[in-house]
C-alpha positions as CSV (number, residue, x, y, z in Angstrom):
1,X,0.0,0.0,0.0
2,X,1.2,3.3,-1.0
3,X,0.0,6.7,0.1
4,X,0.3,10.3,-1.8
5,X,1.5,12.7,0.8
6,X,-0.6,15.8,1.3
7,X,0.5,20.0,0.9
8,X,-1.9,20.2,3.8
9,X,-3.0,17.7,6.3
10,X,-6.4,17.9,7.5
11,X,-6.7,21.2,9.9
12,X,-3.0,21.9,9.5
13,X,-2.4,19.6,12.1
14,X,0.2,16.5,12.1
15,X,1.2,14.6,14.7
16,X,3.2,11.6,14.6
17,X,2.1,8.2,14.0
18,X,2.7,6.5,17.0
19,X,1.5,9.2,19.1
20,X,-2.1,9.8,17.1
21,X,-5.5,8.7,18.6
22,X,-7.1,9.8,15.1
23,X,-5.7,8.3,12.1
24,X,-7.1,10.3,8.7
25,X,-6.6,8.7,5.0
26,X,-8.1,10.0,1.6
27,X,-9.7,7.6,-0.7
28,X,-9.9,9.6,-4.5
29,X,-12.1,6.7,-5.3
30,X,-15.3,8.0,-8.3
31,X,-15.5,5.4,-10.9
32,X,-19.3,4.2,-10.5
33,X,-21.4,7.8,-10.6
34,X,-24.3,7.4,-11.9
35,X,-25.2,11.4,-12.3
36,X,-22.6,13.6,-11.5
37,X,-18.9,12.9,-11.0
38,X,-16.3,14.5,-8.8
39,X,-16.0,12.9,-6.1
40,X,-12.9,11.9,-6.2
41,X,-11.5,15.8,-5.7
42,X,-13.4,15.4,-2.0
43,X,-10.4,14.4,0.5
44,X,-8.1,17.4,-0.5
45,X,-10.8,19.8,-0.8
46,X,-12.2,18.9,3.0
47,X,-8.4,19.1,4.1
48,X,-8.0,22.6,2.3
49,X,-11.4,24.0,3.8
50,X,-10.6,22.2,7.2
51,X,-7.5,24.4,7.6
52,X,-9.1,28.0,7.7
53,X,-11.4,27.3,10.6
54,X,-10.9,28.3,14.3
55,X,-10.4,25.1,16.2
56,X,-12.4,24.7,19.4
57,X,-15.9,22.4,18.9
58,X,-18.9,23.7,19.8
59,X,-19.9,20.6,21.2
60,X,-17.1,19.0,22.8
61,X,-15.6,22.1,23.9
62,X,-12.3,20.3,23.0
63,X,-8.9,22.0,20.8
64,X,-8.7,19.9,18.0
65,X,-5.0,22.2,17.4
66,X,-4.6,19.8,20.7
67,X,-5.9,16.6,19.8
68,X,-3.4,14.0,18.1
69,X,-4.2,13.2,14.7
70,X,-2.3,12.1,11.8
71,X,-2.9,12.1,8.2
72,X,-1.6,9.6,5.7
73,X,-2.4,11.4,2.7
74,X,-4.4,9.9,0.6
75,X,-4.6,5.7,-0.8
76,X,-3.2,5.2,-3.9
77,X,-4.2,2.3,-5.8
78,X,-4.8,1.0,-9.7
79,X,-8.1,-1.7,-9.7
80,X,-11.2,-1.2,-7.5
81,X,-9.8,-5.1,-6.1
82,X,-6.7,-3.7,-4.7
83,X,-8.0,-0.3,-3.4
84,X,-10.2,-3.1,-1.6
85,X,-7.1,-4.8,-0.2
86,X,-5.3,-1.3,0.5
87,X,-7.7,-0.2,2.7
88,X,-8.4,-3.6,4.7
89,X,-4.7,-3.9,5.2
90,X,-4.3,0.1,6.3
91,X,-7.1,-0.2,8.8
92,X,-6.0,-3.4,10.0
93,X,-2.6,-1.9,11.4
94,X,-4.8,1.2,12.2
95,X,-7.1,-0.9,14.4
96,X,-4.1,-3.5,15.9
97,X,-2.5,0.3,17.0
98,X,-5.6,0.5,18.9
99,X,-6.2,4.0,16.7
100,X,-9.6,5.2,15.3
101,X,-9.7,5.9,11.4
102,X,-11.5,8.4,9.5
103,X,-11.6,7.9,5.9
104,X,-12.4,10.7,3.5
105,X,-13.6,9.5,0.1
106,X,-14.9,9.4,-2.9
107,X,-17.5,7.1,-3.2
108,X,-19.6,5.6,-1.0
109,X,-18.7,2.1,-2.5
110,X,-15.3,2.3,-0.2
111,X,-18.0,1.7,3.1
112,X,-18.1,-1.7,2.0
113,X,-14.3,-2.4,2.2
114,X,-14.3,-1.6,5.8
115,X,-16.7,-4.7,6.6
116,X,-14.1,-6.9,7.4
117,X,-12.1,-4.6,9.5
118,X,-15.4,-3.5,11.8
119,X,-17.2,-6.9,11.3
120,X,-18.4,-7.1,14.9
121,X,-19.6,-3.0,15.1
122,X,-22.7,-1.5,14.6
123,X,-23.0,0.3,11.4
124,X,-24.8,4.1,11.6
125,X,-25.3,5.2,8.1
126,X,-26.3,8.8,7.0
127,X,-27.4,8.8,3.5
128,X,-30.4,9.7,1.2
129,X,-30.0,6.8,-0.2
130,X,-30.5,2.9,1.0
131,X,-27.5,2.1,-1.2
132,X,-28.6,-1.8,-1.0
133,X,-29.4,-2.8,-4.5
134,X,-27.8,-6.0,-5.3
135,X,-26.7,-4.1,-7.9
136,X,-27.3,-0.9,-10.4
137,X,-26.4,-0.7,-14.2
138,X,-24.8,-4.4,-14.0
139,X,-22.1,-3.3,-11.4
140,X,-22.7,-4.9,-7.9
141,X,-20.2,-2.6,-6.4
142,X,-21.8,0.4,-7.5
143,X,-21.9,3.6,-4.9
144,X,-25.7,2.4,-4.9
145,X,-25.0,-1.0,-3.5
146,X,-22.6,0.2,-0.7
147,X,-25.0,-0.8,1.9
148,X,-26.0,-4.1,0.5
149,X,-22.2,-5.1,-0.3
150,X,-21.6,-4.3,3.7
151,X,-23.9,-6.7,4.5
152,X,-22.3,-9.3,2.7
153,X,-20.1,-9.2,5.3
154,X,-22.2,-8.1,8.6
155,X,-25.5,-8.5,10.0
156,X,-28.4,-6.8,8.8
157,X,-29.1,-5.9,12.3
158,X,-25.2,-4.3,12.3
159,X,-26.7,-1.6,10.5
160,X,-28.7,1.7,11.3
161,X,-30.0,3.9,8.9
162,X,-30.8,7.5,8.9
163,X,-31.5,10.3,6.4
164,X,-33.2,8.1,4.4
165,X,-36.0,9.3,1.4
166,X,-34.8,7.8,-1.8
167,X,-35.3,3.8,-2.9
168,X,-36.4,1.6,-4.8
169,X,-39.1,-1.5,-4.8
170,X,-36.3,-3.6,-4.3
171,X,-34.6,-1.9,-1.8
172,X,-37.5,-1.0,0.6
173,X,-38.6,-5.0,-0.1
174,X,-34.9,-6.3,0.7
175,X,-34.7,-3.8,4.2
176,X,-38.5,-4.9,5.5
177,X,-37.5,-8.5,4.8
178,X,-34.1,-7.7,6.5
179,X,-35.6,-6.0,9.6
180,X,-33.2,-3.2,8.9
181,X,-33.8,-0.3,11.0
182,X,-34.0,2.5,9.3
183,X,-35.3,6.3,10.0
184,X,-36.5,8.6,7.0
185,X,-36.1,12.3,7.2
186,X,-39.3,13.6,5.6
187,X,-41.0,13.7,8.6
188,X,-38.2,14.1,10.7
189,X,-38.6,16.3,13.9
190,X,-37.1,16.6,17.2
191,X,-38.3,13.1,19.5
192,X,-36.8,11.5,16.0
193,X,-33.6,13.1,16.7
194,X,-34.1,11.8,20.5
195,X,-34.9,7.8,18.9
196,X,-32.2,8.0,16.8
197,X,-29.4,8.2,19.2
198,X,-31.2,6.7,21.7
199,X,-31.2,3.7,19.3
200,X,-28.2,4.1,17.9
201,X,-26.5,4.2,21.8
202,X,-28.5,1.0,23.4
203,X,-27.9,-1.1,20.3
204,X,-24.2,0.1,20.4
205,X,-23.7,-1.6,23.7
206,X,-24.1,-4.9,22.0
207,X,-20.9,-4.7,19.8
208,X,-17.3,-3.5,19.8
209,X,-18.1,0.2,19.0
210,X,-19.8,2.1,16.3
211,X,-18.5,2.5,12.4
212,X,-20.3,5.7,11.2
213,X,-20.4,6.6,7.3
214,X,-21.7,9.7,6.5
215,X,-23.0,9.9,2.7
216,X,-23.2,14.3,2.6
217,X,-26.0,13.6,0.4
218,X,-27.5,12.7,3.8
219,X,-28.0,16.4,4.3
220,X,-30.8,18.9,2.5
221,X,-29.3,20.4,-0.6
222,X,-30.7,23.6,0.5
223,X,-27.5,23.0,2.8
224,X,-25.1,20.7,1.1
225,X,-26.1,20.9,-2.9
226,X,-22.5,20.1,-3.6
227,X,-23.2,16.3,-4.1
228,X,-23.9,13.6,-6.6
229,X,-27.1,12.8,-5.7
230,X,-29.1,15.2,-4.1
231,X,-32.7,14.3,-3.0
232,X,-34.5,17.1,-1.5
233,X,-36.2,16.7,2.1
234,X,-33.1,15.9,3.7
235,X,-31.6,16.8,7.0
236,X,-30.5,20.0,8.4
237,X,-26.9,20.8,9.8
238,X,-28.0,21.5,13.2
239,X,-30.2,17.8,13.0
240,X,-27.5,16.1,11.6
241,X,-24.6,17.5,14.6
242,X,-27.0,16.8,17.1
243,X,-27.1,13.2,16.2
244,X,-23.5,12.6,15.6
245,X,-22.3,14.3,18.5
246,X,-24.7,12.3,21.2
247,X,-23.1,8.9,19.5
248,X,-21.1,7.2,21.9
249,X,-18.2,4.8,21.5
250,X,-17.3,5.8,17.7
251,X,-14.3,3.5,16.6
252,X,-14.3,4.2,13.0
253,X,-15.7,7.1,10.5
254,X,-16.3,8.1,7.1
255,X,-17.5,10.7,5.1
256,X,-18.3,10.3,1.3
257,X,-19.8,11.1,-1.4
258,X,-18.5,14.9,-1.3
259,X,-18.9,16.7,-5.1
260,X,-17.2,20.4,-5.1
261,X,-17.8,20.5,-8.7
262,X,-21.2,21.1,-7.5
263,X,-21.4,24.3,-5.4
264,X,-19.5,27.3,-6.3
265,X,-20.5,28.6,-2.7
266,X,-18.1,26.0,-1.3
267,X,-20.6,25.8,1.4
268,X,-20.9,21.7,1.0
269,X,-17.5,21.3,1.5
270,X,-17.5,24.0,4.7
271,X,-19.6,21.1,6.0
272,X,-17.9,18.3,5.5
273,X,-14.6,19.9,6.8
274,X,-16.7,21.0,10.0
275,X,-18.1,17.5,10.2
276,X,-14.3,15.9,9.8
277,X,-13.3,18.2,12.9
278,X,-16.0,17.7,14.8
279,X,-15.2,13.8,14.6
280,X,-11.5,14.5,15.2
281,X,-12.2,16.7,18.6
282,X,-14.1,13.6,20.4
C-alpha cells in the first residue's frame, strides 16, 4: 500500500504516528457515478477547507489544534480489487494500534471495504440513499450498492440507517425482509432526533463500538447541494450534529460522497470539513 503525501494535512495539524489517537486517510475513489462525477476531488478539498477554521468544537468544547491526529495522505491504488485490499490492510494496522480511522472518500462504495475490519460493530449510516441494491447498471459494487455489499459481510441488524428518502421497490422490499432499522427524514422532527441516538446508543452496547459513514448527500441540498445525488427533504446541519455528536463509542468514521464541482458557494465542502473536525475533537 502506498500513500500520496498531502501539501496540507487535514486542519494543519500532524502529529506523529505512534503518538495519534485519530488516524485520517483519503480515498480519490469516483468510478461508478451514476449522475454527476467528482468525487474523487473530495479528500483534499475537505483538508483545504478544514485548515481555515478556528479550532475549538462547539460541542465538545475540545482543541482539536490539541488533539493528536495524523494524516496519511491519501490511498493510492490501480483496480477497484486492490484499493479493496489497501484499505483492509491500512485499517487493520490502524485498528491493531488501537487507533480510530477516518476515511475521507470518494464514493460511497469504499463503506463496503471496511466490513471486514469493523465486522463485529454497529453500522450508523447517513445517507439519502438505502444504497442496498444488489446491484445498479450491472455493477454490484456500484456507490448504490454500498449498503447491500456491507452486509455481505455483517448482519443486517449491524446496521442503522438514517437520512433516508430515496429507494427503490427492491430496496425498501430487501430492508422490511431484513428488519433493517431504518429512519427517513421527511417527517423528521425533534423526539426522531431523541430515537435515533437513543437507538443508535443501546444497540451500540451490543458490539465492539460504532463505524459511522456519513454519505453528505445525507443532508438537504438547501444545505449541502455540492453532491452527486441530491434528493430534497433531507436533513438540516444543526439535525445532523445533534445526532453525531450524542453517538457514543465511535471506533471508525467516514465521510463520502463529497462533489465540489457542485457548489460554487463551497458551502458543502465547509460542512464536511466541519463534520471531519467535529469527529476528530471527540
Amino acid at each position: 500500500m502506498q500513500f500520496k503525501s498531502t501539501e496540507i494535512p487535514i486542519g494543519g495539524f500532524q502529529t506523529d504516528y505512534d503518538d495519534a489517537k485519530y488516524v485520517v486517510f483519503g480515498v480519490e475513489y469516483d468510478r461508478t457515478a451514476s449522475y454527476r462525477e467528482g468525487c474523487g476531488m473530495a479528500p483534499d478539498i475537505i483538508r483545504e477547507t478544514a485548515n481555515n477554521f478556528e479550532t475549538v468544537d462547539m460541542f465538545t468544547s475540545n482543541d482539536i489544534g490539541l488533539m493528536d491526529i495524523h494524516d496519511m495522505g491519501n490511498l493510492q491504488f490501480t483496480t477497484r480489487e486492490n484499493l479493496f485490499q489497501s484499505i483492509r490492510e491500512v485499517l487493520t494496522k490502524i485498528r491493531n494500534d488501537s487507533k480510530i480511522p477516518l476515511i475521507l472518500g470518494g464514493e460511497h462504495t469504499i463503506t463496503a471495504a471496511t466490513a471486514h475490519n469493523f465486522k463485529n460493530s454497529l453500522y450508523v449510516m447517513l445517507d439519502a440513499h438505502s444504497d442496498l441494491r444488489e446491484s445498479y447498471n450491472g455493477d454490484r459494487w456500484s456507490h448504490a450498492c454500498a449498503a447491500r455489499r456491507l452486509l455481505d459481510i455483517v448482519d443486517s441488524k449491524q446496521l442503522v440507517q438514517f437520512g433516508i428518502r430515496a429507494l427503490s421497490m427492491e430496496e425498501n422490499e430487501f430492508a422490511e425482509s431484513n428488519n433493517i432499522i431504518r429512519f427517513f427524514s421527511h417527517n423528521h422532527s425533534h423526539e426522531e432526533t431523541k430515537k435515533i441516538v437513543e437507538t443508535v446508543n443501546q444497540l451500540g452496547e451490543f458490539y465492539d463500538g460504532v463505524y459511522l459513514t456519513l454519505d453528505m448527500d445525507g443532508f438537504d441540498p438547501a444545505f449541502v447541494p455540492g453532491v452527486g445525488n441530491p434528493e430534497p427533504l433531507g436533513l438540516t446541519t444543526r439535525e445532523v450534529f445533534s445526532i453525531i455528536s450524542q453517538i457514543k463509542n465511535i471506533v471508525g468514521m467516514d465521510i463520502t460522497e463529497l462533489n465540489p464541482k457542485y457548489d460554487d458557494s463551497g458551502s458543502s465542502q465547509v460542512v464536511a470539513a466541519r463534520l471531519a473536525m467535529h469527529l476528530l475533537s471527540r
